[in-house]
N, C-alpha and C positions, 0 to 999 in steps of 0.2 A: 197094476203095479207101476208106477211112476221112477223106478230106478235109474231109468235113463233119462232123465228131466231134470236140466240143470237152470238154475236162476243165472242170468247174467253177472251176478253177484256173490258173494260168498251167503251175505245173509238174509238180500232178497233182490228183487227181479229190476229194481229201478237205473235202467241203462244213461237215463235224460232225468232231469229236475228245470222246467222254466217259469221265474217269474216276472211277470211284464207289469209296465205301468201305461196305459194307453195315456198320452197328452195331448189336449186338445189344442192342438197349433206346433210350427214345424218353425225351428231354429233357423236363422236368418243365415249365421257366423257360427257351426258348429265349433268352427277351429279357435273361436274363442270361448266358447264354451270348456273346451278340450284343454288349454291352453292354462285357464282357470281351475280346473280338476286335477289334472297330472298330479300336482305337488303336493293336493292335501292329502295331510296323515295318514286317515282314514285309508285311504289306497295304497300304503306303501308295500302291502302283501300283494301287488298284483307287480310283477319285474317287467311286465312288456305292456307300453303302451302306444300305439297308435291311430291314425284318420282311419276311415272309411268312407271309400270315395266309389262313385255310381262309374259303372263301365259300361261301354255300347261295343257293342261288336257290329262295323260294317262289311258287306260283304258287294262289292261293285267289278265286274269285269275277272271275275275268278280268282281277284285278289282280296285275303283279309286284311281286314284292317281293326286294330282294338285302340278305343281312345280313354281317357281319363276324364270323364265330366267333373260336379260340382263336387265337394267336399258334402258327404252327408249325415257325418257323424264323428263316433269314435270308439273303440274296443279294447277293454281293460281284459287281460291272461294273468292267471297263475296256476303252480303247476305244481302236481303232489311231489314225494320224495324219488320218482322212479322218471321226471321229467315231464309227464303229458300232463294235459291240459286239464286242470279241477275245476275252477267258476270265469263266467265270462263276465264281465258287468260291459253292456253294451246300450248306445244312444245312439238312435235312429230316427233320420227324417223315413217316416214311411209314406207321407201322403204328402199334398199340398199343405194343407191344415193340420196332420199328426203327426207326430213322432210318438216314438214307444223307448223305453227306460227298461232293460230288462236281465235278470240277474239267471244265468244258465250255469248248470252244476253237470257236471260230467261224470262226477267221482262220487256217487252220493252215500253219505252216512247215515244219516237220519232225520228228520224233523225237524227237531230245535236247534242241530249242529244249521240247516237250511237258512232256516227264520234269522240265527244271528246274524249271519250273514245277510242278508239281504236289508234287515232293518241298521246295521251298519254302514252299506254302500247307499242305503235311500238317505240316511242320516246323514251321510259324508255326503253328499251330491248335493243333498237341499240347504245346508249351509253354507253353501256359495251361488244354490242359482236352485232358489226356491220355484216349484211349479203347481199347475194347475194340473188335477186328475178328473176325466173322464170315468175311467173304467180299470181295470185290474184283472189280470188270470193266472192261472197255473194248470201247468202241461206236465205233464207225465209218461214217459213213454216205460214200460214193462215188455222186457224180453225174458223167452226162456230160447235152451237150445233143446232138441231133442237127442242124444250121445250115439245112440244106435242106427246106420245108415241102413241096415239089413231090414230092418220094420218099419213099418207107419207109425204117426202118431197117434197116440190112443187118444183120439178127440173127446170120447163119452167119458173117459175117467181122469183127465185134462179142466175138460168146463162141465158146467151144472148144467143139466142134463131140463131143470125145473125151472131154466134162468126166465125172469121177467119179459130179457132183452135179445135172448138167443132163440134161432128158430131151426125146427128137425132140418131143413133143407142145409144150413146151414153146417150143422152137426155130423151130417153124414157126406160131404163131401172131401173131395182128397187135396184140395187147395181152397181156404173158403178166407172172404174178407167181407165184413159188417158194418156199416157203418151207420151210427145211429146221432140225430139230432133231435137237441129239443131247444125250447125256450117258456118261460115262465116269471110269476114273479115270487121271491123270495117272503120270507116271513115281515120282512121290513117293507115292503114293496117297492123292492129296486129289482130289475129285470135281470135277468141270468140267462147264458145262454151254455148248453152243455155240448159238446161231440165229443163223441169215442169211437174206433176204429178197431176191431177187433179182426187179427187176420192170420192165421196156419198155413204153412206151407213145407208140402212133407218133402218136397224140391231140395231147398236149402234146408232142411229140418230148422223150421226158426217159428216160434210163437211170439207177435207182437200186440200188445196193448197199448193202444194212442189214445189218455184223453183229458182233455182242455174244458175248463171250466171257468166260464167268462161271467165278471158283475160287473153292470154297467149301474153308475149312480145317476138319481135324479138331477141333482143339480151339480154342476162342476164346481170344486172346491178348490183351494189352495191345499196342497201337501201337509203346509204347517196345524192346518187348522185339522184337519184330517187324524194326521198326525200328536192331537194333544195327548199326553202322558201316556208315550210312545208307544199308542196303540192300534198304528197303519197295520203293523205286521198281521194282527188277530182276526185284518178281515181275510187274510189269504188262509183258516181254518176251517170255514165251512168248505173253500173250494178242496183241501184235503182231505177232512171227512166224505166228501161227497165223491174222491175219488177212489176213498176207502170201499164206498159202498158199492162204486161201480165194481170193484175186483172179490169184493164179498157174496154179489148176485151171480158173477158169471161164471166164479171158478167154484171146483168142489172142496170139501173141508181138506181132504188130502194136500191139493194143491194149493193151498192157504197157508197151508202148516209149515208147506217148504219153504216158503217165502215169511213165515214169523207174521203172519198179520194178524191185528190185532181189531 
């Protein structure tokens, strides 16, 4: 019986929604990038906007020290009817050569409520500072809680017992975390890479589901081109089907049902 087995959610288990755009090469002048975006339309639904700046913490002679390095981006908030935080839209220098473009949802609804979104903020972004895409993913994180302190987690009637990707060691331990990697290439033959992080803990009674599914393209494209008869968004489908599948393999039909998946 699953009665004490709550979804993070009312209608299913999605705590996190992220979707990234990996670009290949890292902004010179974030802050004119930023400077450049604040004010378009497109963004007026996010009420806070600002930098994101790299910090070092030094530590010399038992004294700390925190300083403010280079400007390395920028971070769009808004916020549901109760104040906290719904979608982030964020641009980051991550590497010498990358930056990442990426749309994180806190509050999540559904699917296509996601996608609008996201093909919205890529649409608003790229009409003032069109880019080049590498690669593309989407992370998903799934929480449940378990209600009852006084028992364990019923791990066997929890997860599928016949899972592909779960194993008895796993299943029968009283704190367990999984974590599984793969890479491949897709039907199109562009390279993919999967992880998922599967982890119980009857400690904090908290079941967590981590997984990110990365498409890296052959050749680097312009957005725009990418983008013709605005259909960037459709390649972030298989990575959702695909993480449909991971939660289809490892959970039981009971534990499916709670969560509405389809």
């Amino acid at each position: 019986m699953l009665e004490f087995l709550k979804p993070i959610s009312e209608n299913h288990s999605i705590s996190r929604a992220v979707a990234s755009v990996f670009i290949p090469q890292a902004f010179l002048k974030p802050q004119d990038i930023f400077e450049k975006t604040k004010d378009v339309i497109g963004f007026k639904s996010y009420p806070k906007k600002g930098m994101l700046k790299a910090t070092t913490i030094n530590i010399k002679n038992n004294n700390l020290g925190i300083s403010n390095e280079q400007i390395k981006g920028f971070i769009f908030e808004s916020y549901d009817d109760e104040g906290s935080i719904n979608n982030v839209f964020k641009l980051e220098n991550s590497k010498e050569n990358q930056s990442i473009l990426s749309l994180e949802n806190r509050k999540y609804k559904n699917w296509n409520t996601f996608k609008v979104q996201l093909d919205s903020d890529l649409n608003s972004f790229s009409g003032i500072n069109d880019f080049y895409v590498e690669a593309i993913s989407l992370n998903y994180r799934d929480e449940f809680i378990w209600m009852d302190r006084d028992s364990s987690i019923p791990v066997a009637e929890i997860f599928n017992n016949d899972s592909e990707l779960l194993n008895k060691k796993f299943l029968s331990s009283k704190n367990g975390t999984l974590i599984l990697i793969s890479q491949g290439n897709d039907e199109n033959g562009f390279v993919y890479e999967e992880r998922t992080e599967i982890s119980f803990n009857n400690d904090i009674k908290r079941i967590i589901i981590d997984h990110q599914y990365v498409q890296r393209f052959g050749n680097i494209e312009l957005f725009s081109i990418l983008n013709k008869n605005k259909s960037f968004s459709l390649l972030y489908n298989k990575a959702h089907t695909e993480n449909k599948k991971i939660l289809k393999d490892i959970l039981t039909v009971n534990s499916q049902n709670l969560i509405k998946l389809k």
